[in-house]
KEKE-3310 file (N, C-alpha, C; in steps of 0.2 Angstrom, whole numbers, plus 5000, padded with zeros to 4 digits):
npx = (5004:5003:5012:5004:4986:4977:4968:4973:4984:4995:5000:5016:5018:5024:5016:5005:5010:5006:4999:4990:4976:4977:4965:4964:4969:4985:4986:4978:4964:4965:4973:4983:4994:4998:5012:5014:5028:5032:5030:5040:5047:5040:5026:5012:4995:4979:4965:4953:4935:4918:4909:4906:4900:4890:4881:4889:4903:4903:4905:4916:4926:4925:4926:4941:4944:4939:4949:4962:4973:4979:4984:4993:5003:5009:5015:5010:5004:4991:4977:4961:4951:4942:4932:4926:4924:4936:4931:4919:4925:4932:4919:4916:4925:4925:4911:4913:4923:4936:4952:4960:4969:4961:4959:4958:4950:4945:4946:4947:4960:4968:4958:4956:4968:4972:4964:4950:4940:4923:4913:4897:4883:4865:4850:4845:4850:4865:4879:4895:4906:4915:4927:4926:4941:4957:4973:4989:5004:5021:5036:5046:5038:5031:5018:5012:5000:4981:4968:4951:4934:4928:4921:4912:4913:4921:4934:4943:4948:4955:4964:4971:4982:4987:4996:5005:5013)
npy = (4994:5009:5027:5038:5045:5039:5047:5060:5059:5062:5066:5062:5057:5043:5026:5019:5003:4986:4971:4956:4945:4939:4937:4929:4933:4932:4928:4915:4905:4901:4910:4921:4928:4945:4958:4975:4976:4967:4970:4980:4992:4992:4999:5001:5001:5003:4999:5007:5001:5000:4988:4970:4966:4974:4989:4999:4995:4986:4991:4997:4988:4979:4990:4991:4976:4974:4985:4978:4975:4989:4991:4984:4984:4993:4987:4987:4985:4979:4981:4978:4982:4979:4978:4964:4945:4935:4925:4930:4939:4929:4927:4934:4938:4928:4929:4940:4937:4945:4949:4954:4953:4954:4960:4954:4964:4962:4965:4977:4984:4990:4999:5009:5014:5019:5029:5026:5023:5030:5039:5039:5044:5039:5040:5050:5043:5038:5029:5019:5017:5010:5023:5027:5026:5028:5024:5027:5017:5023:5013:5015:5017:5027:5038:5041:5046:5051:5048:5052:5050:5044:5043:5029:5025:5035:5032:5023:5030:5042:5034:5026:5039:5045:5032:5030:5043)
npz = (5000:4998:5006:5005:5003:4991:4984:4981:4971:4958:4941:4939:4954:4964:4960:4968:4974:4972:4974:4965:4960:4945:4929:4913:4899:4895:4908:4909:4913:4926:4935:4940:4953:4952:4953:4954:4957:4949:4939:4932:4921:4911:4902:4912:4914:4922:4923:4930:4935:4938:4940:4934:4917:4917:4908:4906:4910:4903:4888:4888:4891:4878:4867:4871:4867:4854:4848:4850:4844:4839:4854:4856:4848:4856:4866:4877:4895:4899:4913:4917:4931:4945:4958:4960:4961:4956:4951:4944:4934:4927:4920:4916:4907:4899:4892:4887:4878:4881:4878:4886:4904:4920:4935:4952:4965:4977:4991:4992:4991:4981:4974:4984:4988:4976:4977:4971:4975:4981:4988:4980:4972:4967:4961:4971:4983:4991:4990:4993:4978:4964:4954:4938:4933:4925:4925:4919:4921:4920:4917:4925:4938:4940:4939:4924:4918:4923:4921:4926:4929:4918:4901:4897:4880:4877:4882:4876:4865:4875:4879:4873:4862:4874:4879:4870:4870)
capx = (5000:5005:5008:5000:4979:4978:4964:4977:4986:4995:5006:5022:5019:5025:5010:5004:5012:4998:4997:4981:4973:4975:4964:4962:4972:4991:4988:4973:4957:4968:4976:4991:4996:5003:5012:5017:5034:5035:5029:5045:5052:5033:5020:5007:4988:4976:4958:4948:4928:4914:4906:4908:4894:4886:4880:4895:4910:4904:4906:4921:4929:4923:4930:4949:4945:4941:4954:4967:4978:4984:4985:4998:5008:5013:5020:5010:5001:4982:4973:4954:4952:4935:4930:4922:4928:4940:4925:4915:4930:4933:4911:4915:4930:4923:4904:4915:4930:4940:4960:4965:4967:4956:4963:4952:4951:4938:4946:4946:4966:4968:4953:4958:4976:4971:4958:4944:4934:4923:4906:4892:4874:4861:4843:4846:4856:4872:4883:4903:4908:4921:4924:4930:4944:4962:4981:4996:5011:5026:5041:5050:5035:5028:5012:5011:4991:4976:4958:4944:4926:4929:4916:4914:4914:4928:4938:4949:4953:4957:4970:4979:4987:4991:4998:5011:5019)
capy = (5000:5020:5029:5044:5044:5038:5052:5066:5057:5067:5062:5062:5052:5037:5024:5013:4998:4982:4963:4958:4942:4942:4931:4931:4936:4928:4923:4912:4905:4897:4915:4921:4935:4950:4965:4980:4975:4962:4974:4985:4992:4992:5002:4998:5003:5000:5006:5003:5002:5000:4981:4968:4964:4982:4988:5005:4992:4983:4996:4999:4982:4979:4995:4987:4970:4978:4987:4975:4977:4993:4990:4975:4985:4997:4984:4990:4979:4984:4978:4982:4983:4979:4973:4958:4941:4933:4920:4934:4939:4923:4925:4941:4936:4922:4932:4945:4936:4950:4946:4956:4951:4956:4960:4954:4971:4960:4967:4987:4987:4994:5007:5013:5016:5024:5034:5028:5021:5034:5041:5041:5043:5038:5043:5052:5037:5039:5024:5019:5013:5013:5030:5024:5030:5026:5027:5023:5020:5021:5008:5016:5015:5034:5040:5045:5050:5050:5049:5054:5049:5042:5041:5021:5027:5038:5028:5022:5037:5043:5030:5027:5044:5044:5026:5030:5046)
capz = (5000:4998:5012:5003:5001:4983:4980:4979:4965:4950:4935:4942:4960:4962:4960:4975:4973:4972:4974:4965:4956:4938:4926:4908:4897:4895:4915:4908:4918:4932:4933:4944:4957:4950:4955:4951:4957:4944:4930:4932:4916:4906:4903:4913:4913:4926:4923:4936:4932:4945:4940:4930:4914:4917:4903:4907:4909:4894:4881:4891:4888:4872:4864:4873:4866:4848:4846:4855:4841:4842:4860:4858:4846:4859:4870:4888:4901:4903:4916:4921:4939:4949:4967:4958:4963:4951:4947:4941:4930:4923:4918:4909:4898:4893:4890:4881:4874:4881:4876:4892:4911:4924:4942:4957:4970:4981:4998:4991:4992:4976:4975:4990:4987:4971:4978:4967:4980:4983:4989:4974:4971:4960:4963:4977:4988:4992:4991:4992:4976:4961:4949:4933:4932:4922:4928:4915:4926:4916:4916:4931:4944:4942:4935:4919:4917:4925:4917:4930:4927:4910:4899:4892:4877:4877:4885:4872:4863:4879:4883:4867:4864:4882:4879:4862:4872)
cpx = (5004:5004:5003:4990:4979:4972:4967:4983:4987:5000:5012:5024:5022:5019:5011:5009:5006:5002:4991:4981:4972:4971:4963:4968:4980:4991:4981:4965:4958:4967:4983:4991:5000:5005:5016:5025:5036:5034:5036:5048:5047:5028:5015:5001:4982:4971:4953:4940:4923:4911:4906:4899:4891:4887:4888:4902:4910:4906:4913:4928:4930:4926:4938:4949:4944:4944:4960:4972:4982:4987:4991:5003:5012:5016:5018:5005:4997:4980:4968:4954:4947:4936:4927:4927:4931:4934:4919:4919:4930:4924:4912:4917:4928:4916:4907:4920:4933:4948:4964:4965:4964:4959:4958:4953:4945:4939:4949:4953:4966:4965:4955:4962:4978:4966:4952:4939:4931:4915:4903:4887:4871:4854:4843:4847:4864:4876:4890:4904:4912:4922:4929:4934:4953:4967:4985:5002:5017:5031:5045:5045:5030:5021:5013:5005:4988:4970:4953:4940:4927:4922:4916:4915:4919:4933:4944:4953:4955:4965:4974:4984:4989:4999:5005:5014:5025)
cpy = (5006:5021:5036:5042:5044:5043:5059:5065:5059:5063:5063:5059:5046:5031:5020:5006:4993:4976:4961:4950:4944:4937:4934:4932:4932:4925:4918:4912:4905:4905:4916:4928:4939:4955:4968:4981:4973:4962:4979:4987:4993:4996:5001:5003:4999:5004:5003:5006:4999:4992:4977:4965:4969:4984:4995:5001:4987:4987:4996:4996:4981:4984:4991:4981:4972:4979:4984:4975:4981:4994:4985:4978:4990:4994:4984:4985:4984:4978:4980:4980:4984:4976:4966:4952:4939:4927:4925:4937:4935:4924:4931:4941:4934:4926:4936:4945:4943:4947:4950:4955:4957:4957:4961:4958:4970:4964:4976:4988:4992:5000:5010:5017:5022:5029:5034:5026:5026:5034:5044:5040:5043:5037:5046:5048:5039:5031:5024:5015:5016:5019:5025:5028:5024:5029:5023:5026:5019:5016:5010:5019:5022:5035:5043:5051:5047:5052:5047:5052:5048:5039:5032:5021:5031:5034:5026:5026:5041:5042:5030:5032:5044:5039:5027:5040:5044)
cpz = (5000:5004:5009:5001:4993:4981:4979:4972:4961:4946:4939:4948:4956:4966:4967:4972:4977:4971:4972:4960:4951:4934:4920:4905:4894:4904:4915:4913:4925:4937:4939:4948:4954:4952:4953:4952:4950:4935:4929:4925:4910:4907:4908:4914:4915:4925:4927:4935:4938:4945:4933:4926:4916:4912:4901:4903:4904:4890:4884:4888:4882:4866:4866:4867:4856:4844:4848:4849:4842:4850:4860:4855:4847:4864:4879:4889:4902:4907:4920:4929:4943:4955:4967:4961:4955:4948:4942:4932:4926:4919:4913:4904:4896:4889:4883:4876:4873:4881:4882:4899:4915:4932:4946:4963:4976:4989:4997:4992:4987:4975:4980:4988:4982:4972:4972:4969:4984:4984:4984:4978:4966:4965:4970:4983:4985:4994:4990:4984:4971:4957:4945:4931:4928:4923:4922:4917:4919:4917:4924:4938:4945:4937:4930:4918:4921:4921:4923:4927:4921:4908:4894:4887:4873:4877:4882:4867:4868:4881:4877:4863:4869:4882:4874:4866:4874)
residu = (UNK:UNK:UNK:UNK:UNK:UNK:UNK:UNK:UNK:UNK:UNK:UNK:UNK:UNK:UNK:UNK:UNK:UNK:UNK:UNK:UNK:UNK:UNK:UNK:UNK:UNK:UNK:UNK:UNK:UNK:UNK:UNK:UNK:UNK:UNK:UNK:UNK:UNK:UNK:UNK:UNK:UNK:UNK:UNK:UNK:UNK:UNK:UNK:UNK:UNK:UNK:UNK:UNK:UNK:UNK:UNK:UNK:UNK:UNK:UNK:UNK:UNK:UNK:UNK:UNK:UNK:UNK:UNK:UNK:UNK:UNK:UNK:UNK:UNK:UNK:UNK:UNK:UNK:UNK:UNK:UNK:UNK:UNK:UNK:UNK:UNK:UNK:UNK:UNK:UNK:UNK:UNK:UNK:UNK:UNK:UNK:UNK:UNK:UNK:UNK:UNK:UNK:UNK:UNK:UNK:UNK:UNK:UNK:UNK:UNK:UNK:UNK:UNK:UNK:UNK:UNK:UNK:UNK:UNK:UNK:UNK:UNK:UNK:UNK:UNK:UNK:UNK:UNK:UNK:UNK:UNK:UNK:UNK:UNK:UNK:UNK:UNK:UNK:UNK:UNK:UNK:UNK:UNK:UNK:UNK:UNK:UNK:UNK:UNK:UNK:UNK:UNK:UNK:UNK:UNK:UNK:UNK:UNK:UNK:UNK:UNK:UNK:UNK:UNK:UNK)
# end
C-alpha cells in the first residue's frame, strides 16, 4: 500500500504499489498473482471500472477488446480493475471474449490506494463505490496519466494517445 491517500494522485507520483489476482488474458482462467513489482520496466495501465457485465463496463471492455491490436503493438500491460471476485471475472472474459486480464480488487486494496473508492449517488442514495477511472504508470513506477470519470465510450481514445507518448 501507499503511504500517501491515493485520492490526491498526480502524474508524476509514484504509484501505490499492488498485489492483486489476475485472470484472463496471458495469466489464463487458472490466473496468477501480479504486482506492480514484477511489472518494472513496462508500461502499465490499470483502469479501474465500477462492476463487471454492466452495461457501462461493457462498452468499456469491448471498445479494449476491439481494438486490442493497436494496443499489443505498443508493447503495455492493461489491466481492468474491479472489486468483483476473480469468478465473476473469469464470467466476463469468457461472456465477452476479452483478450485482456482482469485483476480481482475483492478486499478494496487497490481502489483505496488509488483513491477511486469513493462516495456516489444515483437517485438520490448515496453509496461507496468505484469512479472509473484510468492510471498509465510508466516503466520506472511513476504515474504518467490519470483519466477521472471516464466516459465508456471515450475511454479508448482517451488512453491510446496517452499510451504512444
Amino acid at each position: 500500500m501507499s503511504e500517501q491517500s491515493g485520492e490526491g494522485l498526480k502524474p508524476g507520483d509514484k504509484a501505490p504499489a499492488f498485489s492483486a489476482e489476475a485472470v484472463g488474458g496471458e495469466y489464463g482462467a487458472e490466473g496468477a498473482v501480479v504486482s506492480l513489482a514484477s511489472l518494472a520496466g513496462k508500461t502499465v495501465v490499470l483502469y479501474f471500472y465500477p462492476k463487471d457485465d454492466t452495461p457501462g463496463c461493457t462498452i468499456q471492455a469491448c471498445a479494449l477488446r476491439d481494438r486490442w491490436g493497436e494496443v499489443q503493438e505498443l508493447g503495455v500491460k492493461v489491466f481492468g480493475v474491479s472489486i468483483d471476485s476473480a469468478e465473476s471475472h473469469r464470467k466476463f472474459i469468457a461472456k465477452q471474449e476479452l483478450p485482456f486480464p482482469l485483476l480481482s480488487d475483492s478486499k478494496k486494496e487497490l481502489v483505496e490506494a488509488y483513491g477511486v473508492w469513493v462516495e456516489k449517488s444515483m437517485y438520490g442514495k448515496k453509496y461507496m463505490g468505484t469512479e472509473r477511472t484510468t492510471f498509465i504508470i510508466s516503466g520506472d513506477g511513476t504515474i504518467h496519466s490519470i483519466f477521472r470519470k471516464v466516459a465508456p465510450s471515450e475511454h479508448f481514445d482517451l488512453l491510446l494517445p496517452a499510451v504512444k507518448q
